[in-house]
N, C-alpha and C positions, 0 to 999 in steps of 0.2 A: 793316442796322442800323435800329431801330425810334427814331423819336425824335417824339415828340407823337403825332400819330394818322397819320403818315407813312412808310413805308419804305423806305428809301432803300440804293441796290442799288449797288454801285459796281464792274465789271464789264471787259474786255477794249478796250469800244468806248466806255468812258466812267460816267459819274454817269448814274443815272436814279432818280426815286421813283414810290413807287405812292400814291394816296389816293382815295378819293371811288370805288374801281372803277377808276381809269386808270391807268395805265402811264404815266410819261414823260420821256423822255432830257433832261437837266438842261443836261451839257454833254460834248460831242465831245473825252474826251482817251485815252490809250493806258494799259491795264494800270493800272487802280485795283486794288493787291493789299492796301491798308491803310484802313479807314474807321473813324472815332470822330465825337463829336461832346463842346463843352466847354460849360461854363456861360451860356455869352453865346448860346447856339443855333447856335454858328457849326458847321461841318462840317469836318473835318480828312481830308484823305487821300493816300497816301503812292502816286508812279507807280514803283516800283520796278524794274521791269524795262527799263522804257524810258528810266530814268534821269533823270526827270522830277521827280525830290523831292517837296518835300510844300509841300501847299496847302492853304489857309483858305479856304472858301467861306458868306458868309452869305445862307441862302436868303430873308430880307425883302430885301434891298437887291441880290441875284445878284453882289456884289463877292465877287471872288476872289486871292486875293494869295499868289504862288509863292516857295517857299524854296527854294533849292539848294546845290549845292556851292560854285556861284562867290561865293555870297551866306554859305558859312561854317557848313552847316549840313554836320554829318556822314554820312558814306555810307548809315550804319545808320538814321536815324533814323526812314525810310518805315517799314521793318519793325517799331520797336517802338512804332509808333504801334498795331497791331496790341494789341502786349501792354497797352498800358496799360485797354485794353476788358475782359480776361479776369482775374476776380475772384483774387489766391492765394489757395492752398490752406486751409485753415484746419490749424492743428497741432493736434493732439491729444495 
């Protein structure tokens, strides 16, 4: 997921971005299967398999703040943080 002149990879062993030429693991969490990114620059990504929900991470400030089931967010929600990145279709 491209966002400014950043790219940022969210992977099996965690969050990492590329810029400047370098590689670098952001943060140590399990199965990032969903990345987006909102208005405010913050990063959103869903730990799906690991049942880890989804998290807000803003990269100025490295604050990161977790939603889950106990906290009332539903099952699906990692997953369609996915979709809401991928444009619909346009109808013809």
């Amino acid at each position: 997921h491209q966002m400014g002149g950043t790219l940022w990879f969210g992977t099996a062993t965690g969050l990492s971005k590329q810029g400047d030429g370098k590689l670098v693991k952001v943060l140590d969490r399990s199965w990032i299967t969903a990345l987006n990114n909102d208005d405010q620059g913050n990063l959103w990504f869903g730990q799906g398999w690991s049942g880890g929900g989804l998290s807000r991470y803003n990269p100025q400030t490295r604050e990161e703040t977790t939603f889950s089931r106990a906290s009332g967010l539903s099952s699906g929600a990692a997953g369609r943080l996915a979709d809401t990145a991928v444009p619909e279709p346009k109808q013809t």
